[in-house]
Every structure is written in structure tokens, then in C-alpha cells.
N, C-alpha and C positions, 0 to 999 in steps of 0.2 A: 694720671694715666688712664687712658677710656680702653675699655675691654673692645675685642673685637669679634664678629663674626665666626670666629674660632671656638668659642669656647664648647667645651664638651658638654651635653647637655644630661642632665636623670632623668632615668626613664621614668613614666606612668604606667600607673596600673590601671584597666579600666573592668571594671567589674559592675555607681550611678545615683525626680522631681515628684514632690507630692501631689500627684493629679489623682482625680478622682474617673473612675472607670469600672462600668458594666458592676455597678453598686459595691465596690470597693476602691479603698483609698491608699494607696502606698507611700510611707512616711519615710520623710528624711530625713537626716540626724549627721552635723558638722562635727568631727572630733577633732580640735584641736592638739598640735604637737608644739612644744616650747623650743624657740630658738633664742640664739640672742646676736647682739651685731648694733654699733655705730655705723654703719656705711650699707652700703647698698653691699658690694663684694662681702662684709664679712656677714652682710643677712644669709645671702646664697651659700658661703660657704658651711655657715649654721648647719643650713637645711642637708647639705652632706654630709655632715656628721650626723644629725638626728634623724634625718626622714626618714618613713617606713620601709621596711624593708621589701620587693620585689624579686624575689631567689635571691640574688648576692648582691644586687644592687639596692644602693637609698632612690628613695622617688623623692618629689617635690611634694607631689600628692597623690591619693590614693581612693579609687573610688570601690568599695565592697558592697555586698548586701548579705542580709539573710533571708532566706523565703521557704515557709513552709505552707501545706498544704492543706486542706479538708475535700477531701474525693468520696463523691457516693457514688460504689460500685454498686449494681444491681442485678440479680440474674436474670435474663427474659430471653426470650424465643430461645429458647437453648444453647444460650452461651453469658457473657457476660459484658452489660452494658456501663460504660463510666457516664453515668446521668446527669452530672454535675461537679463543677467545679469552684474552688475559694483558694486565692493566694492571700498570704499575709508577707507583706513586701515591707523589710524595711530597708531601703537604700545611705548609704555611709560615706560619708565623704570626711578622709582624713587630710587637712588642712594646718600650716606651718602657721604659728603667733609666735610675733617678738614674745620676749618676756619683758622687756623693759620700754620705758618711754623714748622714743622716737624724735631726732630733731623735724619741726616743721616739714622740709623740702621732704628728710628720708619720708617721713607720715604719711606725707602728697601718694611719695612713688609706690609705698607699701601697696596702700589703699588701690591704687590702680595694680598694678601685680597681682593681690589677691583676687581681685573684683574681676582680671581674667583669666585666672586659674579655677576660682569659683565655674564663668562660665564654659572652661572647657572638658571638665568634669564633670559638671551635670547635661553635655551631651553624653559621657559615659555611660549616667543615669538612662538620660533615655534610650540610649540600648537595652538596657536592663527591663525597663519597662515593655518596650517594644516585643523583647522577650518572652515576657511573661503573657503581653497577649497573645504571643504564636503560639503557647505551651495551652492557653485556655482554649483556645481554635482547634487544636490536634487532639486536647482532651473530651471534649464535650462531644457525647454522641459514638466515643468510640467501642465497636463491638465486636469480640470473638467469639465467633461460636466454638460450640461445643465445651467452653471451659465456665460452667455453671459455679462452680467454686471459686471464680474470682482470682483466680492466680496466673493464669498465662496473659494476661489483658495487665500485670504490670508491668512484664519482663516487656513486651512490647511496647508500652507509654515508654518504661526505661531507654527504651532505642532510638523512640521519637525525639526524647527529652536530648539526650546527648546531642543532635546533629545541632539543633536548634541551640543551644551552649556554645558549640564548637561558632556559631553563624557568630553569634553576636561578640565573643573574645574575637573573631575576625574583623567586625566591623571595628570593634573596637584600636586593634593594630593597626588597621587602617590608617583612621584619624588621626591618629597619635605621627605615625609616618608623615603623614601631612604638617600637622600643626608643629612637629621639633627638628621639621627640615631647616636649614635655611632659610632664614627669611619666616618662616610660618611664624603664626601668632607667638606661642608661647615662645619660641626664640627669643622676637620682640621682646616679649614681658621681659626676658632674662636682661636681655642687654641693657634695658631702658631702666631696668632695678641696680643691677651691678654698677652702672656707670653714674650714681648719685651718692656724690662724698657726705 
């Protein structure tokens, strides 16, 4: 029996590629989740019992990061200047493996399933990256006057930081809207997995 165009798809989550940029490198890191499955249908349905979690939904896969900062603030002409900026990006991608050995054909179709789940994930990433350079753009050079002590010049970055968050979980829904429409890529992926005995 061949699946159809109907099936209900899990969501993603896109939150993201190790390029090197304005003398910093941001690293990516695959974290495998264990499934198991004979068939193409009971790989998928693995993945709904085990995939991560996205508020109350399992995902297929899951792209997170961590990123923190090194900011020199400065005071000058009488207020306070952010002089320079340093992310440390590491980008995550949570990704489904069998547990077990694979007939031939299932292997074929694993391998291409991942290999576009991989690629549509790590455009997640480059939002995330994208990200990060708007947040070093809005950071570098910014100044308040009159707050010599360095503290109204965060609550402000904090402001900048949020819109730019909100931009790229946007773009991110976007994509996703596209690629688990009908017919979009990962649709494909699913149906071309599920429908190999």
C-alpha cells in the first residue's frame, strides 16, 4: 500500500553552517536521536514517537544554537560606546538514526531523506548566522549619550536584539510553510521514505 499526499506532516523547528566570518568561526554540531523501523512507514513513525520536542509537538528535526557574547563597552564623549563585538556561535542540529541495520533499498532511501533533511536545516542555520551578522551591524559603534556608566546602552542593544530574533524565527516559518506544503521538498522526502517496504 503506497502512502499518499495526505499524510500529516511534524513540524520543525528552526532556530541552524560552520563559515568563517569577520575573524570568527561558528561551529556545528549533529546530535543524533535513535529510531528504529524495517520499512520506510515504521522509520517515520519512529520519528513520532521519538523526535524532539517543539511545545507539544515531535519534529523530524530540530535546528538550535547557543551563542554567547564578549562586548567592550567604553565610555567616551560622554556617554557610552559598544566598541566591539565577539560571538561564539555554536549551531545544532538534531537529527533521527536508525538504531539498527537497514535492508539495501531501505539504506538507498534513508540516505537520501537524511541528506535532505540535513539540507533543509542547515538553511535554518543560515538564518541563524545571518542573524548574528545583523546583531554585530547594530552592535558595533553603538552610542548613548550621557550614560557614562554603561548601562542604558544595554537595555537598548536588548531592544535591537529582540526585533532581529523575532526577523529570523520569521524567516524561519516561512520556509518551513514552503518546504511542508504540498508538494514541497521535505513532503517529497516523506513520501519517497514511507513508501519503501
Amino acid at each position: 500500500m503506497r502512502c499518499t499526499a495526505t499524510l500529516i506532516l511534524l513540524m520543525f523547528m528552526y532556530c541552524g553552517p560552520a563559515l568563517a566570518a569577520g575573524g570568527w568561526t561558528a561551529r556545528e554540531v549533529e546530535e543524533p536521536y535513535a529510531i528504529s523501523g524495517t520499512t520506510g512507514i515504521d522509520l517515520y513513525r519512529s520519528i513520532g514517537e521519538r523526535g524532539p520536542m517543539v511545545g507539544t509537538t515531535r519534529a523530524i528535526a530540530v535546528t538550535t544554537f547557543k551563542l554567547t557574547w564578549r562586548r567592550d563597552y567604553q565610555p567616551r564623549d560622554g556617554g557610552c560606546t559598544l566598541v566591539s563585538v565577539r560571538p561564539n556561535l555554536t549551531i545544532i542540529y538534531k537529527l533521527p538514526r536508525p538504531s539498527q541495520r537497514l535492508s539495501p533499498p531501505l539504506a538507498q532511501a534513508w540516505e537520501t531523506f537524511l541528506n535532505g533533511m540535513r539540507v533543509h536545516e542547515r538553511v535554518h542555520g543560515e538564518t541563524i548566522l545571518d542573524m548574528v551578522h545583523e546583531i554585530e551591524a547594530v552592535s558595533v559603534g553603538l552610542h548613548v549619550p550621557g550614560d557614562t556608566a554603561c548601562r542604558r546602552i544595554r537595555e537598548e542593544l536588548t531592544a535591537k536584539l529582540g526585533a532581529l530574533s523575532q526577523k529570523q524565527r520569521q524567516r524561519g516559518r516561512d520556509f518551513d510553510l514552503v518546504e511542508m506544503s504540498p508538494g514541497g521538498n521535505v513532503h517529497r522526502l516523506i513520501l519517497d521514505l514511507v513508501n519503501v517496504p
